[in-house]
Biopython code that builds the backbone (N, CA, C, O; Angstrom):
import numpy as np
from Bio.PDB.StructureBuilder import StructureBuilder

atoms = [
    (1, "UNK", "N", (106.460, 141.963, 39.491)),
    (1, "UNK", "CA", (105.318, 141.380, 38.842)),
    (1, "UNK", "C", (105.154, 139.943, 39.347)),
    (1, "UNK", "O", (105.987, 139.040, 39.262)),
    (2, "UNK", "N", (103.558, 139.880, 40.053)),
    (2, "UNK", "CA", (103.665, 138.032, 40.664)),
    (2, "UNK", "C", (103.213, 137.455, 39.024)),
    (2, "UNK", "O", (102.670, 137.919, 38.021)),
    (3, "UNK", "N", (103.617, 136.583, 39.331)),
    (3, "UNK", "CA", (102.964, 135.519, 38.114)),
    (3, "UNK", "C", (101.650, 134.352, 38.850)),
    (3, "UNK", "O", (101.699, 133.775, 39.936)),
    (4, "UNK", "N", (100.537, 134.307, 37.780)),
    (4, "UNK", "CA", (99.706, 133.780, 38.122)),
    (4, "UNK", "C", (99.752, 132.033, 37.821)),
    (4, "UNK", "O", (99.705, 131.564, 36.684)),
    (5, "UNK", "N", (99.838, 131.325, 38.895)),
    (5, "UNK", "CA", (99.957, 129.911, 38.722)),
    (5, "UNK", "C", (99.174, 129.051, 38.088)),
    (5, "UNK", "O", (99.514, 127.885, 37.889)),
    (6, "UNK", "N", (98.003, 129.570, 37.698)),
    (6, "UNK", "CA", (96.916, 129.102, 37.081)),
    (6, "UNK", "C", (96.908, 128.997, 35.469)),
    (6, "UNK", "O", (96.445, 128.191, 34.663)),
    (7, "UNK", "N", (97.756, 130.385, 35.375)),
    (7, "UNK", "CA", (97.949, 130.585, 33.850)),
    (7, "UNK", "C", (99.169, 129.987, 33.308)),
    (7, "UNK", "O", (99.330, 130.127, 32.096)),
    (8, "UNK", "N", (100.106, 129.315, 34.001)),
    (8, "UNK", "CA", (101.334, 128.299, 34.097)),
    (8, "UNK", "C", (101.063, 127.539, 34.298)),
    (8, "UNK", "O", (102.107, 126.889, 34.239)),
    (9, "UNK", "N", (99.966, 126.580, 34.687)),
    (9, "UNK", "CA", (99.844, 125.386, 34.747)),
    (9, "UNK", "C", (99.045, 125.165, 33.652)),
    (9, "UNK", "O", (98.979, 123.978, 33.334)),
    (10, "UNK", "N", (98.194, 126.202, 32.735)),
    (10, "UNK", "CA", (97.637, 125.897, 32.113)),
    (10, "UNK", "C", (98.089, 125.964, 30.788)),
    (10, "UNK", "O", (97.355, 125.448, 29.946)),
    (11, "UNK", "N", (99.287, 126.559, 30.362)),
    (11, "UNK", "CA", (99.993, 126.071, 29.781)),
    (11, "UNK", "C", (101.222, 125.045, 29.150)),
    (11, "UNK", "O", (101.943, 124.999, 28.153)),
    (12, "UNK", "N", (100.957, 124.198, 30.496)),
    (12, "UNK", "CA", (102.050, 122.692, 30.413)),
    (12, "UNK", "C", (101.376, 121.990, 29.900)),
    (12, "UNK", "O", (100.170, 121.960, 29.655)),
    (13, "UNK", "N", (102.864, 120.881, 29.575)),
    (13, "UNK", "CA", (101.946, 119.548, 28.827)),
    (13, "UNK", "C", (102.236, 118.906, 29.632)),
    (13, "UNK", "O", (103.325, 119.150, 30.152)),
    (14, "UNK", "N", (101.330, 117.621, 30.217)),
    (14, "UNK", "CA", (101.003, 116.701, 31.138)),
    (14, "UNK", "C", (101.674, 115.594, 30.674)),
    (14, "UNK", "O", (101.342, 115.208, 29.552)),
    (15, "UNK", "N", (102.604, 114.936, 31.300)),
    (15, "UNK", "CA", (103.695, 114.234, 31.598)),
    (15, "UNK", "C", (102.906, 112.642, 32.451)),
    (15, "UNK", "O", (102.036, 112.578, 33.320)),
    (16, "UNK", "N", (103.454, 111.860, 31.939)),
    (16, "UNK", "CA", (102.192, 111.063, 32.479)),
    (16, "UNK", "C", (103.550, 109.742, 32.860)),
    (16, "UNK", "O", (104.260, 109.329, 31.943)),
    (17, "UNK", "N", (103.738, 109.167, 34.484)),
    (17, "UNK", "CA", (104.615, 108.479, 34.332)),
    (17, "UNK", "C", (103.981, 107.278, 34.634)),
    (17, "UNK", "O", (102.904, 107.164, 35.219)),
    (18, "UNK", "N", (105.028, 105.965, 34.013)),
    (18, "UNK", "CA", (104.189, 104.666, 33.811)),
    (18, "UNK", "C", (104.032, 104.228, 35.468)),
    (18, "UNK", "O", (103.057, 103.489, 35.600)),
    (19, "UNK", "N", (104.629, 104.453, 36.553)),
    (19, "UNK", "CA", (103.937, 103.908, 38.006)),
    (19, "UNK", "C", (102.653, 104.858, 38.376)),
    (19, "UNK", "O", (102.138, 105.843, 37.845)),
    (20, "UNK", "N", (102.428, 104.194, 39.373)),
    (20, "UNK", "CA", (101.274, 104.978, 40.239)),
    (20, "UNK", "C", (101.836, 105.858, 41.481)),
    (20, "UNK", "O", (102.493, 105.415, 42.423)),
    (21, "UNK", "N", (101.402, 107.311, 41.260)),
    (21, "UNK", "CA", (101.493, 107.918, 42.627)),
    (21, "UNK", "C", (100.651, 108.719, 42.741)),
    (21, "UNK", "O", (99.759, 108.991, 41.938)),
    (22, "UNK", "N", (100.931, 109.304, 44.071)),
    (22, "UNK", "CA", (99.556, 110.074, 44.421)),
    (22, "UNK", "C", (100.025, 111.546, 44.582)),
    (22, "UNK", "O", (101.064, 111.711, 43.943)),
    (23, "UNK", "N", (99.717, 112.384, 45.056)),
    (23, "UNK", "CA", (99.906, 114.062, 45.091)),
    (23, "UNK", "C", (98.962, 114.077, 46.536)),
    (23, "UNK", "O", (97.862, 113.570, 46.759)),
    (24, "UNK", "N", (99.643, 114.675, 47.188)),
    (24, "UNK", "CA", (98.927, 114.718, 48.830)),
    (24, "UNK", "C", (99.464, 116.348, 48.771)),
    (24, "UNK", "O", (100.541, 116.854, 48.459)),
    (25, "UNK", "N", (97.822, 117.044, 49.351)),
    (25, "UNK", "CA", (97.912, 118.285, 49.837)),
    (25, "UNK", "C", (98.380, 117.819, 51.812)),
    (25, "UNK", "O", (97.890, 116.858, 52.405)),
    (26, "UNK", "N", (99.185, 118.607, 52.294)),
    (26, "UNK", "CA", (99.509, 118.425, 53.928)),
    (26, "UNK", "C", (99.260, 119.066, 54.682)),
    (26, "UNK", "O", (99.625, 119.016, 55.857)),
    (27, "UNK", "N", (98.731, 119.649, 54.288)),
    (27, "UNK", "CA", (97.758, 121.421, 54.973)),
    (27, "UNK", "C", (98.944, 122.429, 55.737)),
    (27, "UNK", "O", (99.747, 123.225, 55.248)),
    (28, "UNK", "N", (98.656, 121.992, 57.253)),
    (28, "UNK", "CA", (99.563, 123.041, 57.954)),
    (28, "UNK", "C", (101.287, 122.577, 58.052)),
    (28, "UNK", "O", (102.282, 123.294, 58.154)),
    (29, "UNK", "N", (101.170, 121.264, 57.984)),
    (29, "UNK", "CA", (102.686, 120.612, 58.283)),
    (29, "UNK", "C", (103.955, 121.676, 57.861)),
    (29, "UNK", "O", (103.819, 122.399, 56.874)),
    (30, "UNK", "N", (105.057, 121.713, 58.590)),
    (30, "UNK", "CA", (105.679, 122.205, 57.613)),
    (30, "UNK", "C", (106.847, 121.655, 56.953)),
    (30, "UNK", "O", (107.184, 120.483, 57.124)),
    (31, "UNK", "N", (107.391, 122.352, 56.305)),
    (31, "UNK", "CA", (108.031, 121.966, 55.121)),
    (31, "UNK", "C", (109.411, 121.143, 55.616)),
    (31, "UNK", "O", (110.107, 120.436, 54.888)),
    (32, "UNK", "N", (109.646, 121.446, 57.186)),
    (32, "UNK", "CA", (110.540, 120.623, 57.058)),
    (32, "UNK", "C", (110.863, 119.253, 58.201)),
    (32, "UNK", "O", (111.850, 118.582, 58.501)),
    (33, "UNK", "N", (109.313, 119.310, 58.633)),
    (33, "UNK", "CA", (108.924, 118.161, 59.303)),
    (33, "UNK", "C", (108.582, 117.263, 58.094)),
    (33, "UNK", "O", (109.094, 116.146, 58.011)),
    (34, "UNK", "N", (107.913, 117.624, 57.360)),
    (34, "UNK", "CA", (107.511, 116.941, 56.244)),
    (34, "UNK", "C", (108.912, 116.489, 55.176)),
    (34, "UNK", "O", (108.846, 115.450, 54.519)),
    (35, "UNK", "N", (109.782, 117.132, 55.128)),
    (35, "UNK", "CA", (111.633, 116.758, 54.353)),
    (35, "UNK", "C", (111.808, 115.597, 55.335)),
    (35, "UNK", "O", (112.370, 114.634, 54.812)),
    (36, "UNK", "N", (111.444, 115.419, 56.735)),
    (36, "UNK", "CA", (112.363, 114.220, 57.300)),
    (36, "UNK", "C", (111.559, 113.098, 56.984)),
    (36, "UNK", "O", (111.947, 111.973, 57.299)),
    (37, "UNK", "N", (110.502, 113.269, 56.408)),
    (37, "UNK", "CA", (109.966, 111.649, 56.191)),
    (37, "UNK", "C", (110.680, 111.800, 54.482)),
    (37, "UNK", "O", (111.134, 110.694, 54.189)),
    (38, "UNK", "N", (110.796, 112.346, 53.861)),
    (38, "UNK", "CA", (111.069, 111.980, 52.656)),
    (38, "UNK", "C", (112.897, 111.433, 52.900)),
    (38, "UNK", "O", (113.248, 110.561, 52.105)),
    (39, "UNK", "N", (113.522, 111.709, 53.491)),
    (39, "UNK", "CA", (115.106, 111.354, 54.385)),
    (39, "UNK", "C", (114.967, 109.842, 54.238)),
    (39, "UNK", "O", (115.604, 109.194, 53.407)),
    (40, "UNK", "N", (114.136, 109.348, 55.055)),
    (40, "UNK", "CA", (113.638, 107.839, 55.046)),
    (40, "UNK", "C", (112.960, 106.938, 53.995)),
    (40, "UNK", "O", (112.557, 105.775, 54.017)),
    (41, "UNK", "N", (112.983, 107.767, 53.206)),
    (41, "UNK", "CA", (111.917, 107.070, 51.969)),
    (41, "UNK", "C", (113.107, 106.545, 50.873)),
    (41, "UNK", "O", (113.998, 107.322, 50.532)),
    (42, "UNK", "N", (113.050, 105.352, 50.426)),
    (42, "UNK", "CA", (113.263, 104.414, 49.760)),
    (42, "UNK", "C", (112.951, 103.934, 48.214)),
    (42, "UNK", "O", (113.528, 103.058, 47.569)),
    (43, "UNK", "N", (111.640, 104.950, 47.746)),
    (43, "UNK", "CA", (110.992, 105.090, 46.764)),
    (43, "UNK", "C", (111.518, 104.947, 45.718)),
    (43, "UNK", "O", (112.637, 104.435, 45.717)),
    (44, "UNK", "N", (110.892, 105.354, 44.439)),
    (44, "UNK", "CA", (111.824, 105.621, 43.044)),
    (44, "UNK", "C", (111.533, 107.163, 42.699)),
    (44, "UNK", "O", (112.377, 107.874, 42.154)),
    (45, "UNK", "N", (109.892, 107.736, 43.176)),
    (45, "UNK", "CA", (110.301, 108.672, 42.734)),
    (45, "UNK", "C", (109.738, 109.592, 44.034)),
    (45, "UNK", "O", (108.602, 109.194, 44.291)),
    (46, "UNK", "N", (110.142, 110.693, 44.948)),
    (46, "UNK", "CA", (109.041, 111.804, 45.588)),
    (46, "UNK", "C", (109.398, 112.940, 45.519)),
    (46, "UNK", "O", (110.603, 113.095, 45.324)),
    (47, "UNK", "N", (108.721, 113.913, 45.618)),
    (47, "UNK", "CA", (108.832, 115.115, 45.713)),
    (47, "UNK", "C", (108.304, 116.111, 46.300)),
    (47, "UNK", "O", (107.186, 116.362, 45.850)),
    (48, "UNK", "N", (108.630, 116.762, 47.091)),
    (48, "UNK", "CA", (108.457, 117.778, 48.339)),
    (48, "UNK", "C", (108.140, 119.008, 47.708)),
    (48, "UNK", "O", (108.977, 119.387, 46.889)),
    (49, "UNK", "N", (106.869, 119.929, 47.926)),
    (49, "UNK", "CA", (106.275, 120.951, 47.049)),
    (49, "UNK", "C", (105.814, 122.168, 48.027)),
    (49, "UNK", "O", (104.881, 122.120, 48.828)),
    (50, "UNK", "N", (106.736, 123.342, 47.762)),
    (50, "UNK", "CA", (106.269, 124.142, 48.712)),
    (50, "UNK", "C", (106.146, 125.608, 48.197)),
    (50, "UNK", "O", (107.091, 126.268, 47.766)),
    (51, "UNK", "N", (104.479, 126.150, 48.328)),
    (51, "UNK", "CA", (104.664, 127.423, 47.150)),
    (51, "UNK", "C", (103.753, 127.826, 48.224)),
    (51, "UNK", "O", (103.609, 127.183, 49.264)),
    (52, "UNK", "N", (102.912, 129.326, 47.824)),
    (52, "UNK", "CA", (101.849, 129.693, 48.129)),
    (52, "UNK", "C", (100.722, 129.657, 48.898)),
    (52, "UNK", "O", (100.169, 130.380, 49.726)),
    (53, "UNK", "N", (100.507, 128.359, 48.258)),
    (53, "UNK", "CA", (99.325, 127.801, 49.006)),
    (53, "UNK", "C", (99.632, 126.340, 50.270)),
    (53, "UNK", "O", (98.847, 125.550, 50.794)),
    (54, "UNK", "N", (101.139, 126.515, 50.376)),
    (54, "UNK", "CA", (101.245, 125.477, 51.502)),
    (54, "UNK", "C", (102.412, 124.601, 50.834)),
    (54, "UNK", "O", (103.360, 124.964, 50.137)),
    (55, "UNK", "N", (101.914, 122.949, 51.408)),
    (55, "UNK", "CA", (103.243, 122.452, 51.037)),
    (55, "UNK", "C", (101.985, 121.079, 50.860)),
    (55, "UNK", "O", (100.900, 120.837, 51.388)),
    (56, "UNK", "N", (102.833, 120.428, 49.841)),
    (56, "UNK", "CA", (102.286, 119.370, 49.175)),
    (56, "UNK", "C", (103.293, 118.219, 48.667)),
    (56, "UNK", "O", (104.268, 118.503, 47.971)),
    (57, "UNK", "N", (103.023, 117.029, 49.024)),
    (57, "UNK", "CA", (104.242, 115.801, 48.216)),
    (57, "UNK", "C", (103.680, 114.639, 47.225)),
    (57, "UNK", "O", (102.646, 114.003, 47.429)),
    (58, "UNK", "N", (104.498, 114.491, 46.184)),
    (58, "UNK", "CA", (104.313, 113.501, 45.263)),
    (58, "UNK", "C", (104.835, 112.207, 45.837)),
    (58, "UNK", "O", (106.037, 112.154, 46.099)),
    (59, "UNK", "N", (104.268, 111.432, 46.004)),
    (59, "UNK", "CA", (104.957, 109.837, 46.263)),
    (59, "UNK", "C", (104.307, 109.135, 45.763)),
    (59, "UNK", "O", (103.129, 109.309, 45.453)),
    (60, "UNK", "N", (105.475, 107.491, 45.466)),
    (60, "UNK", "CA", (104.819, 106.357, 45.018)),
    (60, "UNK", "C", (103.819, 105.428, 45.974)),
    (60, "UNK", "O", (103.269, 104.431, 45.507)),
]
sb = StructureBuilder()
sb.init_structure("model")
sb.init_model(0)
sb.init_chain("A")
sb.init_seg("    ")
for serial, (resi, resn, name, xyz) in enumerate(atoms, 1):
    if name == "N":
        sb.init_residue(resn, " ", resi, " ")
    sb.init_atom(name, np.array(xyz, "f"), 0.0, 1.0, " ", f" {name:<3s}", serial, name[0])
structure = sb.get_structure()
């Protein structure tokens, strides 16, 4: 049974953190050309996102 992501996201509660970041879709990149820049990153918070529809990262 797939589970529908739409109907899981639409049941979370939205988490709201006090900095600013952004959410970047990366289209074709992949997932682990895109891990070596996060290797180098210095940040407080990022996160590397890879489902379905591609791969996507949270940074400050």
């Amino acid at each position: 049974m797939s589970i529908d992501p739409i109907a899981v996201w639409a049941n979370m509660k939205l988490k709201i953190w006090p900095e600013r970041y952004w959410m970047l879709e990366l289209g074709d990149v992949s997932a682990a050309d895109a891990a070596s820049v996060f290797v180098e990153c210095d940040g407080r918070y990022s996160c590397l996102i890879r489902d379905q529809a591609g791969v996507s990262a949270i940074v400050e």
